[in-house]
C-alpha positions as CSV (number, residue, x, y, z in Angstrom):
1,X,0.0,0.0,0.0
2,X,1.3,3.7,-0.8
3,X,3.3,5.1,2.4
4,X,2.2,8.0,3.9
5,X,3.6,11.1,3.4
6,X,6.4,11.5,5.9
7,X,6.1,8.7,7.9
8,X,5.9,5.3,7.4
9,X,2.2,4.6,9.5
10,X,-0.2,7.8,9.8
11,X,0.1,9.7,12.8
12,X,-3.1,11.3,13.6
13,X,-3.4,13.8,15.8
14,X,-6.9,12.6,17.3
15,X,-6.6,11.2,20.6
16,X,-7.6,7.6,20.8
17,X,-7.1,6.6,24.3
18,X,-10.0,6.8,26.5
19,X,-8.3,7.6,29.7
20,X,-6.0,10.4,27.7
21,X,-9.3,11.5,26.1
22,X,-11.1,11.8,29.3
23,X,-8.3,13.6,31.0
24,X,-8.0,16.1,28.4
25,X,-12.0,16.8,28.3
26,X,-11.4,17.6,32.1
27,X,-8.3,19.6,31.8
28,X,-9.5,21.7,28.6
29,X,-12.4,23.1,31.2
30,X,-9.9,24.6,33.3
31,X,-7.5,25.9,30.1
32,X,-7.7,29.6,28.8
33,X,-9.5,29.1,25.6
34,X,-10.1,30.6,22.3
35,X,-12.7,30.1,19.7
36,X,-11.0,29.9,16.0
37,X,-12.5,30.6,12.2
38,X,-14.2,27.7,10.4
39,X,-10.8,27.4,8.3
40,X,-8.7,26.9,11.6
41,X,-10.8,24.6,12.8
42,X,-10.9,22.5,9.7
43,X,-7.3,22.2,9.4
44,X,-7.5,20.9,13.1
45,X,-10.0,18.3,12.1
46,X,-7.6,17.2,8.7
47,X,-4.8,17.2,11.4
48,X,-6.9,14.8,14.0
49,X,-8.4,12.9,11.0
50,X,-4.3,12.0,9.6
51,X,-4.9,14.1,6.3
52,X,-2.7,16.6,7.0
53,X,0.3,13.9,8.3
54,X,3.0,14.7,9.5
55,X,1.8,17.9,10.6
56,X,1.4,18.0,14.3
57,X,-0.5,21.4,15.1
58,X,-0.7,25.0,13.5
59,X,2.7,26.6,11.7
60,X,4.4,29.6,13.3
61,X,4.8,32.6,10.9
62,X,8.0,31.7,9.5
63,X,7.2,28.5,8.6
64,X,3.6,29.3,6.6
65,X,5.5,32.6,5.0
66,X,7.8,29.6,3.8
67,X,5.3,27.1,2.4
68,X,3.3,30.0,0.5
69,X,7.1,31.1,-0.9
70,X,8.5,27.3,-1.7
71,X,5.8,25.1,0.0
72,X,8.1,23.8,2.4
73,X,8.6,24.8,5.7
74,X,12.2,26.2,6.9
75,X,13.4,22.7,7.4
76,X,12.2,21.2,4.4
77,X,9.2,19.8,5.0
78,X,7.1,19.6,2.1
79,X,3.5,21.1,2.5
80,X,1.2,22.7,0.0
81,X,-0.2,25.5,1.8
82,X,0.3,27.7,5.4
83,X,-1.6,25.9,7.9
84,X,-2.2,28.4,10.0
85,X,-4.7,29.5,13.4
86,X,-5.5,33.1,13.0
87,X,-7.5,35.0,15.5
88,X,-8.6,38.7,15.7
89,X,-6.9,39.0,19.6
90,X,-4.8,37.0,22.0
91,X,-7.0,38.5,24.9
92,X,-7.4,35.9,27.9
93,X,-4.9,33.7,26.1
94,X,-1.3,35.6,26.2
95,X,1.0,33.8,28.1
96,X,-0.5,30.4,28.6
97,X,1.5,27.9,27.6
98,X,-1.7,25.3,26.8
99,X,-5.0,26.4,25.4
100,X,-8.2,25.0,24.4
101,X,-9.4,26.0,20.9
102,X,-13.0,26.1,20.6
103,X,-15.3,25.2,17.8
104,X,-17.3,28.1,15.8
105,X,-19.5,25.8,13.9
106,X,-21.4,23.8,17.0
107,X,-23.5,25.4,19.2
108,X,-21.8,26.4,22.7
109,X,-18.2,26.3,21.0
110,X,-17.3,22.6,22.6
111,X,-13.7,22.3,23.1
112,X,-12.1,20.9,19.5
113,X,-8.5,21.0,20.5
114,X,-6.0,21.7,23.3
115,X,-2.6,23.4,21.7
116,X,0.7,23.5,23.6
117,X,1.3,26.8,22.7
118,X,4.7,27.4,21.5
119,X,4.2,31.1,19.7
120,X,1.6,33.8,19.6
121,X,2.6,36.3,17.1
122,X,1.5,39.1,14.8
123,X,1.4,38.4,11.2
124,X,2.8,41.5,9.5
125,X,0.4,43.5,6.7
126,X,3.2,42.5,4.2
127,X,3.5,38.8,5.5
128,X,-0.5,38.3,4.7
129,X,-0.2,39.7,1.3
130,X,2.5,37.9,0.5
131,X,0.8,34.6,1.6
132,X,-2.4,35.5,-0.3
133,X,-0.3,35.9,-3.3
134,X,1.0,33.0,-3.3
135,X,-1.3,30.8,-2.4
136,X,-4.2,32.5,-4.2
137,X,-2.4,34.0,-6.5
138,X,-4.5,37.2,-6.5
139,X,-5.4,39.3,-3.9
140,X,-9.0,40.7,-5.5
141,X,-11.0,41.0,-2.1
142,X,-14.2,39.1,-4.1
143,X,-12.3,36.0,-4.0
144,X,-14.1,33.6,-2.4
145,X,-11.0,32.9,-0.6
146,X,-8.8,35.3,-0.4
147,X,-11.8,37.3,1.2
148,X,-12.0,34.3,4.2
149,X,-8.1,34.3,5.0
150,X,-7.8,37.8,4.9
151,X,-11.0,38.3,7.6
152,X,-9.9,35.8,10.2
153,X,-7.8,38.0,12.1
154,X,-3.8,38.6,12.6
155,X,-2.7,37.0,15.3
156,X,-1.2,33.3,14.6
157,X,-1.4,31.0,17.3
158,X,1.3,27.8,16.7
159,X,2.0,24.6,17.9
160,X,1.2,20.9,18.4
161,X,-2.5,20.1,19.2
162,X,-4.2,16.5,20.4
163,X,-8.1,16.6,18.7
164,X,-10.4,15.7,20.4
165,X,-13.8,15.0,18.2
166,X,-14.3,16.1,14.3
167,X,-16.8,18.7,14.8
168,X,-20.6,18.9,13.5
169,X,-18.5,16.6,10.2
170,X,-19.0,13.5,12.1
171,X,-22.1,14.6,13.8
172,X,-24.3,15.7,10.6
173,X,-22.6,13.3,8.0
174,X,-21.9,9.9,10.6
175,X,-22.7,8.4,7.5
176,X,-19.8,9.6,5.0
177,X,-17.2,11.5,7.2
178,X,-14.3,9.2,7.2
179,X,-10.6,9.7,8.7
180,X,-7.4,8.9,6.6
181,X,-6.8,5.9,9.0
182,X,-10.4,4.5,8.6
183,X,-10.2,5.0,4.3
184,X,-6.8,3.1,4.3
185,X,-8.4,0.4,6.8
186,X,-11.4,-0.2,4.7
187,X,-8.9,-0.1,1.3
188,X,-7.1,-3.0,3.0
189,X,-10.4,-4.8,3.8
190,X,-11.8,-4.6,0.7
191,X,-8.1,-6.0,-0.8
192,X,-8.0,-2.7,-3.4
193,X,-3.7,-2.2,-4.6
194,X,-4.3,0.5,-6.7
195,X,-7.4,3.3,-5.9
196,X,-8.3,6.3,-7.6
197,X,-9.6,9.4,-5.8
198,X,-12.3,11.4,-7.2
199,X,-12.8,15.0,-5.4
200,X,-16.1,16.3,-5.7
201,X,-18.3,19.7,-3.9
202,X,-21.3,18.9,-5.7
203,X,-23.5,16.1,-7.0
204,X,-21.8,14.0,-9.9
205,X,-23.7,13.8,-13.6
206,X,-22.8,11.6,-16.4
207,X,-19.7,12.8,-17.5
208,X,-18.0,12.6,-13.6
209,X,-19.6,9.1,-13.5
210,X,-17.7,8.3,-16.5
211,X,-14.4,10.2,-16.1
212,X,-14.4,8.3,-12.9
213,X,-14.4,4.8,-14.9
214,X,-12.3,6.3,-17.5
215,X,-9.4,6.3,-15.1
216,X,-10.0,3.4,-13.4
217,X,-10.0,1.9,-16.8
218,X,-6.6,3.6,-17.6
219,X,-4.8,3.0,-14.3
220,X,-5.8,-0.4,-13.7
221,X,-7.6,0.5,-10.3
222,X,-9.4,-1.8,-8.1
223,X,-11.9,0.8,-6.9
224,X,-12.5,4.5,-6.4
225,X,-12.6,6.7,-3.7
226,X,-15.2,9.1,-4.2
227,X,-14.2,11.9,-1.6
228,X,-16.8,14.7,-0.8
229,X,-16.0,17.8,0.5
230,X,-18.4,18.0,3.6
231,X,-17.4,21.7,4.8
232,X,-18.0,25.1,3.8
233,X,-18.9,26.0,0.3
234,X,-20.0,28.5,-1.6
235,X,-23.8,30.4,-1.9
236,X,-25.5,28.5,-3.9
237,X,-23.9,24.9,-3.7
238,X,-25.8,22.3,-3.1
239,X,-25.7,20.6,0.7
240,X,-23.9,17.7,1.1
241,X,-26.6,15.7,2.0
242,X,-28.1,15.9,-1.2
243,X,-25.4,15.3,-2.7
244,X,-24.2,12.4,-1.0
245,X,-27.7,11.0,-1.4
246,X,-27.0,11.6,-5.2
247,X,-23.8,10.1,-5.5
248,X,-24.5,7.3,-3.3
249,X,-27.9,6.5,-6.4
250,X,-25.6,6.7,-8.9
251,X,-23.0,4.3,-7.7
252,X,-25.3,1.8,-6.9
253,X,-26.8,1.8,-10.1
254,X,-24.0,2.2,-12.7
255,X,-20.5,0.6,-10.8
256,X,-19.9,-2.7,-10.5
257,X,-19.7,-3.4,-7.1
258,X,-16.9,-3.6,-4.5
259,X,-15.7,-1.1,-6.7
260,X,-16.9,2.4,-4.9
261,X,-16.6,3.7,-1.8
262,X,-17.8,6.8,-1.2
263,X,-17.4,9.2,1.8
264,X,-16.2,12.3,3.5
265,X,-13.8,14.8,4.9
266,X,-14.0,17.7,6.7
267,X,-12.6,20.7,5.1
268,X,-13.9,23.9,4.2
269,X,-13.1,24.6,0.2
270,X,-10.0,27.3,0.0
271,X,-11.0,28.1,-4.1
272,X,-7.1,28.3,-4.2
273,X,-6.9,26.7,-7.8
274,X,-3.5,25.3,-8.4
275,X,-2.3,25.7,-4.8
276,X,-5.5,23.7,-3.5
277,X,-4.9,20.4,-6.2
278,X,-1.7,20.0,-4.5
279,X,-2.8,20.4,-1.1
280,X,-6.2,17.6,-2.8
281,X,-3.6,15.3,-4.0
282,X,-1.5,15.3,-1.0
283,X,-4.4,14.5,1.6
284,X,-5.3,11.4,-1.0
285,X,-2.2,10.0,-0.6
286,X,-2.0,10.2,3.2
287,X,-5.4,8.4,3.0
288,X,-4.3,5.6,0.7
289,X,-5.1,6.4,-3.0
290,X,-2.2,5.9,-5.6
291,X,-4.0,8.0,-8.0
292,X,-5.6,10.9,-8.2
293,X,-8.2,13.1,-11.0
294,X,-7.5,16.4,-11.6
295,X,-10.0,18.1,-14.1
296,X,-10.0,21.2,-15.8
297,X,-10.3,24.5,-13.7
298,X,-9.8,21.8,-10.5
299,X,-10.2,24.0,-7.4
300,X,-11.1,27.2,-9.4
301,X,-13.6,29.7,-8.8
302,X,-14.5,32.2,-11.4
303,X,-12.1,32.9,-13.9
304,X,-8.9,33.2,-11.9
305,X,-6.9,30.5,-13.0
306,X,-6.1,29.1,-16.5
307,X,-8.2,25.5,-17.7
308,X,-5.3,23.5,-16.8
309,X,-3.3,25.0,-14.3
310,X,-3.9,22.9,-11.4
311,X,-2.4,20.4,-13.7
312,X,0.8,22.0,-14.9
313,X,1.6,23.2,-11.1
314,X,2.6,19.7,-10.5
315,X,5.3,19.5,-13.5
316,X,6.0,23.0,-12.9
317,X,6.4,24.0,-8.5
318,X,6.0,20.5,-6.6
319,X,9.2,19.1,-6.0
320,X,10.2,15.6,-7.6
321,X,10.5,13.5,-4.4
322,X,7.4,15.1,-2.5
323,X,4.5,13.1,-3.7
324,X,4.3,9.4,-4.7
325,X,0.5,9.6,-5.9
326,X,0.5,10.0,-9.4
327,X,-2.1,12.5,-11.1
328,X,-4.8,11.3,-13.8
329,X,-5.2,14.5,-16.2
330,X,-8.5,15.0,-17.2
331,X,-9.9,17.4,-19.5
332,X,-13.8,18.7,-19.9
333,X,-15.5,15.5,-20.4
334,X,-19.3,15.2,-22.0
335,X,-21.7,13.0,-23.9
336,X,-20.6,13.1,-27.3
337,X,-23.6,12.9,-29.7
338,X,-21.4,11.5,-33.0
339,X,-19.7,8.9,-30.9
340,X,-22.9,8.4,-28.5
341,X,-20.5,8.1,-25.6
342,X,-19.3,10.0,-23.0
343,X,-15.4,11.2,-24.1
344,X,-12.7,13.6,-22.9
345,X,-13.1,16.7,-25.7
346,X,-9.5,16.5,-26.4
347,X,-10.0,13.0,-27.7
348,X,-12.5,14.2,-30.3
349,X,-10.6,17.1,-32.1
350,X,-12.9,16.9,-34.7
351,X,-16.2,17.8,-33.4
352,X,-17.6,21.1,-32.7
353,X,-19.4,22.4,-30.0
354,X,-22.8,21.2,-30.9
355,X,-21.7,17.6,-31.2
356,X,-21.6,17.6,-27.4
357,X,-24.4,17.6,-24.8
358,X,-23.2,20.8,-22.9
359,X,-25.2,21.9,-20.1
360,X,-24.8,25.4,-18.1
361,X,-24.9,25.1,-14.2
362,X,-27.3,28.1,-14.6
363,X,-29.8,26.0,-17.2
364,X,-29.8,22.8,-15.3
365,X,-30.7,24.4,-11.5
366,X,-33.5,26.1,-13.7
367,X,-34.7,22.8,-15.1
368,X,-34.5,21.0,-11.9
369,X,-36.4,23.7,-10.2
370,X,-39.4,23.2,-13.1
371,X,-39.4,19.6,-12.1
372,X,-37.9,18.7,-15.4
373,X,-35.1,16.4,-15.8
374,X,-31.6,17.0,-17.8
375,X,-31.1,14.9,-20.6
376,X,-29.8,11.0,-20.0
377,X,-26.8,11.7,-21.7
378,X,-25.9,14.5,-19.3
379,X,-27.2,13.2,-15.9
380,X,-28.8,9.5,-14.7
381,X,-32.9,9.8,-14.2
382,X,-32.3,8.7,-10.8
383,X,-30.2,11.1,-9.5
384,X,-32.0,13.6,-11.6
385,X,-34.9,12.9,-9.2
386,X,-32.8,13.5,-6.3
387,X,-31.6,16.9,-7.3
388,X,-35.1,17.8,-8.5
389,X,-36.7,17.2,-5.3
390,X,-34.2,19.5,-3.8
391,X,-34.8,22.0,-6.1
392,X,-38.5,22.0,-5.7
393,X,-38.2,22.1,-2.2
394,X,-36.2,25.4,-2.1
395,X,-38.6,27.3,-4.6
């Protein structure tokens, strides 16, 4: 089975043992405590769940001002992106030397975390742009993401952390929220050598049903991993219980089986384009996938990146020894109507536009909300049904 990334066995940062679990629960009542962004607290939830391995807790500033420069930190560790915990003030916590970091997406802010604290320090006006540069590579205040990172605060709380439950994830989704360590259990189980992982924020049609076999086909794959992104989105998305009731219809229908498994992780989406399909690729490894897809516009939002960029990052800015998971290259993949088949675009130079069953998101949420279904060729009648239900519901 592929090795995680920096270690030979992952090294989650969830606490496992009851009596060390219990004893923290009590201490963390007595701890100074903060309550962290949504983006903190979903890197501390990667970090219990072994995504993020080796990382044990939140980079200092010279460290993430490294990884956003040469994505690794000062002594060498590779990383994709700053893992940072900002705050807007160190008030009630300066000086302690363990905290409790509290969760901002459950009601009552439960205790998430407890951090040895080994820095509390001011990130410098010039160290966030810099960092949003990089990692975004614009700093336009409408992006999605630059606009979170930049409104969590200044103030960059570091060190190692034990976690100590995965939030509302595992609470809302107990169903499809899985941990690194329980995805590369179940691979074993099911007796899978080589896996493909399929990222996904919304409900799969035709073509992502195919592109997924497509690979699986041109890899040699045992099975696929579809992996759904289970935190924040953006306006508009569709929740992930509808998707993952959508998802979960189509592969029951159209895979053979023992050749899906679909679940969960807890993350909130960065839109960081290139940047981000590292970061994707790197968390698929640590959870046991030897290959992954990376689409067109993978991780995009609006029209910040170029088509293929989080494709040519790889070849271009991730070092040669940092990842052994290899990257499937898709392209923009639809039904073509000449062939009668779904097919990559670049393997059909010859057809135009209008050979292709193209579908706007705008014009399909507007036939789902009419109760009228896509056509087959661009999404299955079953899940169709789902989504239209959704749709109807909302109207």
């Amino acid at each position: 089975m592929i090795k995680p990334i920096g270690s030979d066995e992952l090294q989650p940062r969830f606490v496992y043992d009851s009596k060390r679990h219990h004893q923290l629960i009590h201490e963390a009542e007595s701890l100074p405590s903060a309550t962290i962004s949504s983006q903190a607290a979903a890197n501390a939830v990667m970090m219990g769940a072994g995504y993020f391995n080796p990382l044990e807790g939140f980079m200092n500033v010279a460290d993430a001002v490294s990884v956003a420069e040469t994505m690794r930190t000062l002594e060498g560790r590779f990383f994709p992106v700053p893992v940072l915990c900002l705050v807007e003030s160190a008030e009630g916590i300066a000086g302690a030397e363990r905290i409790a970091l509290r969760d901002p997406n459950v009601e009552g802010n439960p205790v998430l975390a407890v951090m040895d604290v080994a820095g509390i320090e001011t990130v410098s006006d010039a160290q966030m742009t810099l960092m949003t540069q990089q990692v975004y590579g614009t700093q336009d205040a409408e992006h999605p993401g630059v606009k979170t990172f930049n409104s969590q605060g200044q103030i960059a709380l570091s060190g190692p952390i034990e976690v100590l439950n995965f939030s509302y994830f595992q609470n809302d989704f107990p169903d499809t929220f899985r941990t690194a360590v329980e995805i590369r259990h179940e691979i074993q189980e099911r007796g899978w050598r080589t896996v493909v992982a399929f990222q996904t924020r919304n409900p799969m049609h035709r073509a992502h049903e195919e592109l997924c076999k497509m690979a699986m086909e041109a890899v040699g794959a045992d099975g696929v991993v579809i992996h759904m992104l289970l935190g924040k989105l953006k306006p508009g998305d569709i929740p992930a219980p509808v998707r993952d009731a959508a998802i979960r219809k189509m592969a029951e229908l159209y895979f053979p089986p023992n050749t899906v498994m679909i679940t969960g992780y807890g993350f909130d989406m960065l839109y960081a384009g290139p940047r981000e399909a590292v970061l994707h690729a790197y968390f698929r490894q640590n959870m046991g996938a030897t290959h992954f897809v990376i689409g067109r516009d993978h991780a995009g939002v609006g029209d910040y990146y170029g088509a293929f960029d989080a494709q040519t990052v790889f070849d271009e800015e991730v070092p040669e020894d940092a990842l052994e998971i290899e990257i499937f290259r898709a392209d923009h993949t639809a039904y073509s109507k000449k062939l009668e088949r779904v097919v990559m675009m670049c393997d059909a130079p010859d057809h135009t536009k209008e050979d292709f069953v193209l579908l706007s998101g705008t014009k399909v949420r507007e036939m789902l909300g009419r109760g009228e279904a896509p056509p087959p060729e661009f999404s299955r009648p079953e899940v169709a049904r789902i989504l239209m239900d959704y749709y109807q519901s909302i109207s």
